[in-house]
GUKEKOL-127033 format. One record per residue (C-alpha): z, x, y; residue number from 1. Coordinates in steps of 0.02 Angstrom, whole numbers, always signed. Last residue first. Example, Ala and Ser with C-alpha at 12.3 -4.5 7.8 and 13.67 -1.06 7.14 Angstrom:
<balums>
{balum {+357, +684, -53}, 2} {balum {+390, +615, -225}, 1} 
</balums>
This chain:
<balums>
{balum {-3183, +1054, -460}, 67} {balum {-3179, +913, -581}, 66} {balum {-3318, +812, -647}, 65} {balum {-3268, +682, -731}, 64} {balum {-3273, +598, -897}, 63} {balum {-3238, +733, -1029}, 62} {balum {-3083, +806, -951}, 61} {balum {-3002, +655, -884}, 60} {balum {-3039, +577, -1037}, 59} {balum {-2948, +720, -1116}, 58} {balum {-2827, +717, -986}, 57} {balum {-2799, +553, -1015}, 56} {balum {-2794, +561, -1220}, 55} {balum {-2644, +697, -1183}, 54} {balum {-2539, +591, -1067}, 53} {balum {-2547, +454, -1189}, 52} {balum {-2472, +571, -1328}, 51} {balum {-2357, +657, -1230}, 50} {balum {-2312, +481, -1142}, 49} {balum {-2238, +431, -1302}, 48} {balum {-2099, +570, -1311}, 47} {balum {-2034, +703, -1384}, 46} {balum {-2187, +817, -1364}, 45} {balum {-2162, +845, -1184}, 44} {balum {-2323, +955, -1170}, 43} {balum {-2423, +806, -1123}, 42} {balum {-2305, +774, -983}, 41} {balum {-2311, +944, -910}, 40} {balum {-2498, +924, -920}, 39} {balum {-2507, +749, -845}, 38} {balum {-2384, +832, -701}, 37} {balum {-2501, +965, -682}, 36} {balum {-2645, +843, -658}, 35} {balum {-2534, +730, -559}, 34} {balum {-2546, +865, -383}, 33} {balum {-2724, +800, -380}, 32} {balum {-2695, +650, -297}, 31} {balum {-2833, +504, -305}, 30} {balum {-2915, +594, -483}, 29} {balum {-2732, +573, -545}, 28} {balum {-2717, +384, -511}, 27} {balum {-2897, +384, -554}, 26} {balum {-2863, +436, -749}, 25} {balum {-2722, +291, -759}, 24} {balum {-2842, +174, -723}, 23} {balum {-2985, +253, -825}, 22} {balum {-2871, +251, -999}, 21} {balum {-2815, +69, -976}, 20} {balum {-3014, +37, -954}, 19} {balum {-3062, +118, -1102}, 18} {balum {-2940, +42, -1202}, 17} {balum {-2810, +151, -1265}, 16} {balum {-2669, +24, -1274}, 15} {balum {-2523, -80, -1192}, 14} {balum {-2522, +74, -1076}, 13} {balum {-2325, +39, -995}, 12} {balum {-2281, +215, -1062}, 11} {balum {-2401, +294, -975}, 10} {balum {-2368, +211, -812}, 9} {balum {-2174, +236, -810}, 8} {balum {-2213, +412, -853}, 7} {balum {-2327, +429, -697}, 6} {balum {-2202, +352, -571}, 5} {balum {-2068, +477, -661}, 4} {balum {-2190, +608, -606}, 3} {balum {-2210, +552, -439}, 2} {balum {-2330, +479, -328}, 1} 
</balums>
């Protein structure tokens, strides 16, 4: 997956339902490489997918363990 993949599906998130949040989480849980693109994304503070890419991680972040 790539990072423009990612973008495409944080700005498609109709909302931060819980389930929204968790689909997007598991693309990233699936291949780990995404984390750094979440946090590239997050720091992008121009756009929309900062903000979505930030509650992720934080879901990410307080919902799974990570190793």
């Amino acid at each position: 997956m790539s990072i423009l993949f990612l973008t495409e599906q944080l700005n498609n998130m109709e909302n931060p339902k819980r389930e929204n949040q968790q689909r997007i989480a598991n693309l990233a849980l699936k291949d780990q490489k995404l984390c750094k693109e979440f946090v590239s994304i997050t720091f992008d503070v121009d756009t929309k997918a900062s903000i979505i890419a930030a509650w992720i991680l934080e879901w990410i972040c307080t919902h799974h363990y990570l190793e």
